[in-house]
Gaussian input, Z-matrix of N, CA and C with variables (Angstrom, degrees):
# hf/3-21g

backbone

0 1
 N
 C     1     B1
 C     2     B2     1     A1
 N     3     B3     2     A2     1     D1
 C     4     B4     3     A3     2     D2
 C     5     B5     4     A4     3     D3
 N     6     B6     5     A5     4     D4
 C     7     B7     6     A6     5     D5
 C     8     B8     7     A7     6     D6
 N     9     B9     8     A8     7     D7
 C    10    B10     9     A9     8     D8
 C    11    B11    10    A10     9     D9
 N    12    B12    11    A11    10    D10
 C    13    B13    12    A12    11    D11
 C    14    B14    13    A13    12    D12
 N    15    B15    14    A14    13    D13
 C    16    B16    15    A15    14    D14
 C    17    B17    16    A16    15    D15
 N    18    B18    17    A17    16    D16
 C    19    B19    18    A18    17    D17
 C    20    B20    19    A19    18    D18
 N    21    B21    20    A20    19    D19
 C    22    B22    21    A21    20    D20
 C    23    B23    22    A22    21    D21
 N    24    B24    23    A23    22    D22
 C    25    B25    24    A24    23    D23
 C    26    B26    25    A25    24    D24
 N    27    B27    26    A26    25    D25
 C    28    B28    27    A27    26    D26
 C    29    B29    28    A28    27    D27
 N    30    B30    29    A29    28    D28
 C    31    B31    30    A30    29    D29
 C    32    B32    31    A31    30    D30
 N    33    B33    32    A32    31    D31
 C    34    B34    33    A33    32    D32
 C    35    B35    34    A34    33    D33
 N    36    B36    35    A35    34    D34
 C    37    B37    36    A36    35    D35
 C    38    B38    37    A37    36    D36
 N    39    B39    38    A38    37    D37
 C    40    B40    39    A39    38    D38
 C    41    B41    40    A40    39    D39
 N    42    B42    41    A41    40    D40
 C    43    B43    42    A42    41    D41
 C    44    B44    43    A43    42    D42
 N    45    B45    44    A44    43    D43
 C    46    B46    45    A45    44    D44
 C    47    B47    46    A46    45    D45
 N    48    B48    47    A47    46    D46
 C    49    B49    48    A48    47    D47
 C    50    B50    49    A49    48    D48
 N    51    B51    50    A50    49    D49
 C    52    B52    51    A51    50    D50
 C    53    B53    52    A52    51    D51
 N    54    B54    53    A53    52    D52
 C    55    B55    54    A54    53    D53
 C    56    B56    55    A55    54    D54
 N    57    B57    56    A56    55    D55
 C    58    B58    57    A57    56    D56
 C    59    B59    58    A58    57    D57
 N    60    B60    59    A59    58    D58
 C    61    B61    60    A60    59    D59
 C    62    B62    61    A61    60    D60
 N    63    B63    62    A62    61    D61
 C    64    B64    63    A63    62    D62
 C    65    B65    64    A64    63    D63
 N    66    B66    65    A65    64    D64
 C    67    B67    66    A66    65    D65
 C    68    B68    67    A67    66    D66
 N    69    B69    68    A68    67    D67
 C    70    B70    69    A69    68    D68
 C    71    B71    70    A70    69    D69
 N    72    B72    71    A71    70    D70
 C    73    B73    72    A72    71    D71
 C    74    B74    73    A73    72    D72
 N    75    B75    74    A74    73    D73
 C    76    B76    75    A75    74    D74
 C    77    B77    76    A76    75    D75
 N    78    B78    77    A77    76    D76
 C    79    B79    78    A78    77    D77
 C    80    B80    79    A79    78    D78
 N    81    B81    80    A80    79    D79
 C    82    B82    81    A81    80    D80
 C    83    B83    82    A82    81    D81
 N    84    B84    83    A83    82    D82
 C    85    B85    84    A84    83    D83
 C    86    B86    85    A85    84    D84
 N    87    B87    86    A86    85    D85
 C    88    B88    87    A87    86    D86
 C    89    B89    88    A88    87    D87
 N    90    B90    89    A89    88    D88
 C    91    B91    90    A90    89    D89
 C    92    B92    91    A91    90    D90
 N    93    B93    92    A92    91    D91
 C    94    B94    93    A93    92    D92
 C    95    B95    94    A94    93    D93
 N    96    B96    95    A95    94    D94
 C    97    B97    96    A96    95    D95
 C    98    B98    97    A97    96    D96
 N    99    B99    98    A98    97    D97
 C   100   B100    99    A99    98    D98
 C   101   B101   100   A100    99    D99
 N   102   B102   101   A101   100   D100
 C   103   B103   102   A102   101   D101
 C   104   B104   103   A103   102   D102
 N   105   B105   104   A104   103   D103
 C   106   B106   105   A105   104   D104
 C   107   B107   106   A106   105   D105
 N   108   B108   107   A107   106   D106
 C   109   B109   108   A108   107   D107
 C   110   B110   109   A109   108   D108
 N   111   B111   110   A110   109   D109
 C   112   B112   111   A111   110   D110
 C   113   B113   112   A112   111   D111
 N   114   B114   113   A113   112   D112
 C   115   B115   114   A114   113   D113
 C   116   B116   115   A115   114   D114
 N   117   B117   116   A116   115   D115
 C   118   B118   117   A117   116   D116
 C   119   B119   118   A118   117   D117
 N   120   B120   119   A119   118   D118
 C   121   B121   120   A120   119   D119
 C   122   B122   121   A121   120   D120
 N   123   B123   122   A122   121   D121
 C   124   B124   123   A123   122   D122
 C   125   B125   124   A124   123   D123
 N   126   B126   125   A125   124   D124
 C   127   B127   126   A126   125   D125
 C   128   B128   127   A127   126   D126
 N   129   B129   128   A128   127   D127
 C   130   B130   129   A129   128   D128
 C   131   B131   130   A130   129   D129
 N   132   B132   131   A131   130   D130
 C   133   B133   132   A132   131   D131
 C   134   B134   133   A133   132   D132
 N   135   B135   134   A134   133   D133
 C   136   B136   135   A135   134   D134
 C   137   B137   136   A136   135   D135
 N   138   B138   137   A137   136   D136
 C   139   B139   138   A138   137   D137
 C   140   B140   139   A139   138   D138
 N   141   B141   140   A140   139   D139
 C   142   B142   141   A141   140   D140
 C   143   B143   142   A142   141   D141
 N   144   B144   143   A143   142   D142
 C   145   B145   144   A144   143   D143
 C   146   B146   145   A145   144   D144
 N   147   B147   146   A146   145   D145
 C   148   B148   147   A147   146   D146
 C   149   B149   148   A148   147   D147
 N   150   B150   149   A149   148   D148
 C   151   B151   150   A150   149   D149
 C   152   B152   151   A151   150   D150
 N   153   B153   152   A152   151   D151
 C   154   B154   153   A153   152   D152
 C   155   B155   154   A154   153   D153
 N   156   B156   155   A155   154   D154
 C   157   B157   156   A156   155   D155
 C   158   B158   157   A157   156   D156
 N   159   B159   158   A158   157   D157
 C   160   B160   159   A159   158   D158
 C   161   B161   160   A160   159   D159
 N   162   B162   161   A161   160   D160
 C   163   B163   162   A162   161   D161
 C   164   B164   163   A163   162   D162
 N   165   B165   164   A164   163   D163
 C   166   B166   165   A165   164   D164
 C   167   B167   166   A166   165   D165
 N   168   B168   167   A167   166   D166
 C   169   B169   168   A168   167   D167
 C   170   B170   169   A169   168   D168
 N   171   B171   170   A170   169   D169
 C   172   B172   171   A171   170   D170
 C   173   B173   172   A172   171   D171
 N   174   B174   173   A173   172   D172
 C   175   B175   174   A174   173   D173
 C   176   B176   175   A175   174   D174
 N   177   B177   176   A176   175   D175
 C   178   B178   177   A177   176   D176
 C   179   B179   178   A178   177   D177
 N   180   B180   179   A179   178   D178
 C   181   B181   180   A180   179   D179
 C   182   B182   181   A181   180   D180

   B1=1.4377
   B2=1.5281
   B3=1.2568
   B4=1.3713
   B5=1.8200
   B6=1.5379
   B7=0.9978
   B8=1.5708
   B9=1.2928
   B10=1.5582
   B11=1.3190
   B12=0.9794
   B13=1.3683
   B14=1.2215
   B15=1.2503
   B16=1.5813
   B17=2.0138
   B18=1.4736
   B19=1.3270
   B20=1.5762
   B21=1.3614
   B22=1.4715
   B23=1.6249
   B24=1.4566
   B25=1.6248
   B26=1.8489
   B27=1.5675
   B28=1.2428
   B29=1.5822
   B30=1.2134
   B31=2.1124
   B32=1.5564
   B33=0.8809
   B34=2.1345
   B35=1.4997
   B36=1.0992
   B37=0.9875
   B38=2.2560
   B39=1.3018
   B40=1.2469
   B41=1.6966
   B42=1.6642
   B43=1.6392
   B44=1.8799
   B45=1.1454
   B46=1.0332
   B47=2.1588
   B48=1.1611
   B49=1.8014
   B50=1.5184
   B51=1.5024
   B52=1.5198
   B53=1.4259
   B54=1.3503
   B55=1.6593
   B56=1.7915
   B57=0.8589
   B58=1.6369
   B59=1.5465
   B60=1.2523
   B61=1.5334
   B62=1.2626
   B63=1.3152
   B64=1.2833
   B65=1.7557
   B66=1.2758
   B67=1.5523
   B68=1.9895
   B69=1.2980
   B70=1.4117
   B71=1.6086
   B72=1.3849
   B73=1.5961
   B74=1.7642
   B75=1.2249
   B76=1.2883
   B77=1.0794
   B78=1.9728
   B79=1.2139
   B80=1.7908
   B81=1.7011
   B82=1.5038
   B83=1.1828
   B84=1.3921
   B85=1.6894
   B86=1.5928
   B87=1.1148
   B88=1.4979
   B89=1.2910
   B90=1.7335
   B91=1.5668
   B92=1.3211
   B93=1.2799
   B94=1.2990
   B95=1.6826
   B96=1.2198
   B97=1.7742
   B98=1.8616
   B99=1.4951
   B100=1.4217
   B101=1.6443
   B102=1.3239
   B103=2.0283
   B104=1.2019
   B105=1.5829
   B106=1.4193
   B107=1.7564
   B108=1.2737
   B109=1.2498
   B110=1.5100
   B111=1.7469
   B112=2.0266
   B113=1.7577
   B114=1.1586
   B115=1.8818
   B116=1.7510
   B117=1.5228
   B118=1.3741
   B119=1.5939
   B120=1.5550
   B121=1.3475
   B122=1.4349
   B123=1.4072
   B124=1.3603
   B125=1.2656
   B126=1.4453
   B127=1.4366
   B128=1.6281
   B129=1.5815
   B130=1.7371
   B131=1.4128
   B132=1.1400
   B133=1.7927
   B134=1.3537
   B135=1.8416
   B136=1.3974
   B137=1.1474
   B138=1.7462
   B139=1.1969
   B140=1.2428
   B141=1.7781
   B142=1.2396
   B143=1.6078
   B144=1.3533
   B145=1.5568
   B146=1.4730
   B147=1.7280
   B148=2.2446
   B149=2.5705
   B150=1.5199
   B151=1.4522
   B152=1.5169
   B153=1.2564
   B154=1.3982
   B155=1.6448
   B156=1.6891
   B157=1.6912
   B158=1.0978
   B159=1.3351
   B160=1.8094
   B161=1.6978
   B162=1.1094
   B163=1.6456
   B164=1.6044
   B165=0.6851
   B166=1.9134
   B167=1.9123
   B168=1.2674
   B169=1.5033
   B170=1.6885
   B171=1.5951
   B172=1.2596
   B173=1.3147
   B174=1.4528
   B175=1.6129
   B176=1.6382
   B177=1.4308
   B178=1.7915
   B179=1.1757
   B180=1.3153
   B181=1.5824
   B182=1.4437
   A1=108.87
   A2=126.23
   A3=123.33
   A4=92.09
   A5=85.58
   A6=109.24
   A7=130.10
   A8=104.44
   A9=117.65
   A10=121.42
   A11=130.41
   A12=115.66
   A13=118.03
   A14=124.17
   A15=152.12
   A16=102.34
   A17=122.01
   A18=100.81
   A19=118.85
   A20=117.52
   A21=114.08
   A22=111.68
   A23=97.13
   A24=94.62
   A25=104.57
   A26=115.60
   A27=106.47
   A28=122.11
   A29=97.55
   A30=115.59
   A31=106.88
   A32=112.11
   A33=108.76
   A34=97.04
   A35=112.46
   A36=116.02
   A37=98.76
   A38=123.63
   A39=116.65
   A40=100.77
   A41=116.08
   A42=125.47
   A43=106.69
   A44=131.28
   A45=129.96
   A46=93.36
   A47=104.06
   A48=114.79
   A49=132.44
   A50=104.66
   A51=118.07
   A52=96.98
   A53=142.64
   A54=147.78
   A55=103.57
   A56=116.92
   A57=128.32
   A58=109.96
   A59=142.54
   A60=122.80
   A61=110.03
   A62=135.17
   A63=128.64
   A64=102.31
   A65=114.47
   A66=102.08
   A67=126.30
   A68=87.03
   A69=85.27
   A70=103.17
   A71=120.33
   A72=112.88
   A73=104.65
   A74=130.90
   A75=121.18
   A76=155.57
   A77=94.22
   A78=107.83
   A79=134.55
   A80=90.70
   A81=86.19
   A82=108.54
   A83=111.62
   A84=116.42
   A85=114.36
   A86=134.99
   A87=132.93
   A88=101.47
   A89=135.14
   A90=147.01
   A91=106.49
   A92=115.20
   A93=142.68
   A94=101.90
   A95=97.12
   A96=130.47
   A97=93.67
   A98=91.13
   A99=93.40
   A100=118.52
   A101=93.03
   A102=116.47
   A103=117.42
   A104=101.15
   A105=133.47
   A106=94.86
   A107=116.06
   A108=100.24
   A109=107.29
   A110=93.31
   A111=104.56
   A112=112.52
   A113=110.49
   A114=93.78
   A115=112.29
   A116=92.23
   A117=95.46
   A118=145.76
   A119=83.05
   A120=104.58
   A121=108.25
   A122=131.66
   A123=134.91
   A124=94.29
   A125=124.49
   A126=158.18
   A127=95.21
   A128=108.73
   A129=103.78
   A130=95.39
   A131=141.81
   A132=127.19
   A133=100.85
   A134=117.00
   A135=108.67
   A136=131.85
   A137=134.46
   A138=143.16
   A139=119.05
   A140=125.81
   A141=154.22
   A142=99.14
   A143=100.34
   A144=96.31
   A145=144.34
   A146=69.98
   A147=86.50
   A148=93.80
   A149=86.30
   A150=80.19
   A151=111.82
   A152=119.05
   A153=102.34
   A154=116.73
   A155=98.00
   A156=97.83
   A157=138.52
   A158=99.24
   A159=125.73
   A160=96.94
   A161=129.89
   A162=125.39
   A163=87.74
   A164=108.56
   A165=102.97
   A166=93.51
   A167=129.42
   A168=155.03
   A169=101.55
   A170=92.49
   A171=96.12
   A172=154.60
   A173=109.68
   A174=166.62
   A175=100.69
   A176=111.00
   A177=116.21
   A178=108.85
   A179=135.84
   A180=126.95
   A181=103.44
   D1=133.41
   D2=-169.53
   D3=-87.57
   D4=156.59
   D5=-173.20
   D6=-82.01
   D7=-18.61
   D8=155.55
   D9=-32.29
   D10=-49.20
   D11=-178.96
   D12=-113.71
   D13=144.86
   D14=-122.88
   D15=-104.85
   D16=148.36
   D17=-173.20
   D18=-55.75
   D19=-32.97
   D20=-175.16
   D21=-60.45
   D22=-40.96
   D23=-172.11
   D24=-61.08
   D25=-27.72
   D26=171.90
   D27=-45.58
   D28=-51.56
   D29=-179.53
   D30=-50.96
   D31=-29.21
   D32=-167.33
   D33=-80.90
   D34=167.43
   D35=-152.42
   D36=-152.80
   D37=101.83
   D38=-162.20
   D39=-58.41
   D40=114.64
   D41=172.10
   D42=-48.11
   D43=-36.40
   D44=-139.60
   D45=-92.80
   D46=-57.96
   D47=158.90
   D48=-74.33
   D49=-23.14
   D50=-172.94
   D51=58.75
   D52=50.72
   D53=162.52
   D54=-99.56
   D55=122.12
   D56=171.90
   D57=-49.76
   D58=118.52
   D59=-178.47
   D60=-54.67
   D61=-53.63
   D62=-175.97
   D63=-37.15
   D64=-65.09
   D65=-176.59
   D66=-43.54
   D67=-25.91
   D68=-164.85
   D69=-99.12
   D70=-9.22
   D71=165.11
   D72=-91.65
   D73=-22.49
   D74=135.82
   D75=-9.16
   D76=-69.80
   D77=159.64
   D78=-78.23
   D79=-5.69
   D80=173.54
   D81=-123.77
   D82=15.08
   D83=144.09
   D84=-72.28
   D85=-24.34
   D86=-171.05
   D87=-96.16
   D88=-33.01
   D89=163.60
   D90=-39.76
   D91=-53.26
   D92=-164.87
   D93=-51.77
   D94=-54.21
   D95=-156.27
   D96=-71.94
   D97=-50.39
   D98=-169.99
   D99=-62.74
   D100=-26.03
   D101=-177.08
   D102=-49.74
   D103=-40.84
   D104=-158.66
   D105=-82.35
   D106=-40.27
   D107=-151.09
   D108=-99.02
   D109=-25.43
   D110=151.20
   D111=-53.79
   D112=-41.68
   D113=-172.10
   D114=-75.41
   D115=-27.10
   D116=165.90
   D117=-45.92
   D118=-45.68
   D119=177.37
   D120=-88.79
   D121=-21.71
   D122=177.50
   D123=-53.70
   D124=-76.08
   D125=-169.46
   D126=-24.02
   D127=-59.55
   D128=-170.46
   D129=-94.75
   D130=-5.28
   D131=163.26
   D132=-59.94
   D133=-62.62
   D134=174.91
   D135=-46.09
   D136=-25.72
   D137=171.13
   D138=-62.95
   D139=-45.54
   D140=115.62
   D141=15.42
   D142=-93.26
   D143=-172.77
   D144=-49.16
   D145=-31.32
   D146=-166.75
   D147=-75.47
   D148=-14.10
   D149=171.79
   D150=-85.51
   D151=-27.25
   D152=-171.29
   D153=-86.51
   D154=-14.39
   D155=167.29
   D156=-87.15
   D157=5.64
   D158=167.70
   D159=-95.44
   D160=-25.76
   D161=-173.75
   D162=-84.91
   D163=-18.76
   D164=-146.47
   D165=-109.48
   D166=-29.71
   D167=126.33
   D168=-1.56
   D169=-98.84
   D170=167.16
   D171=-126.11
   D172=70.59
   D173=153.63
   D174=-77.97
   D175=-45.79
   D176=-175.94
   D177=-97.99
   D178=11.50
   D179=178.01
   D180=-94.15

């Protein structure tokens, strides 16, 4: 649970969803997590590629 928010803010509870805040900075603490580990992997797919179009480059010469 990140630490941003304070014990009281744990107790409230959003009126409009009835979701506890703690749950929902939780849950977009783990979104967060997941984001990270998608750009990550984007990052070396793209690396991935720019290698195989240099194999594939010159493979066609």
């Amino acid at each position: 649970m990140p630490s941003r928010l304070n014990k009281k803010s744990y107790n409230l509870v959003d009126s409009e969803i009835g979701i506890p805040l703690y749950r929902i900075s939780s849950d977009i603490y783990l979104v967060d997590q997941d984001l990270d580990d998608i750009e990550d992997e984007n990052k070396q797919l793209k690396q991935e590629n720019k290698t195989l179009l240099k194999v594939v480059g010159q493979l066609t010469r």
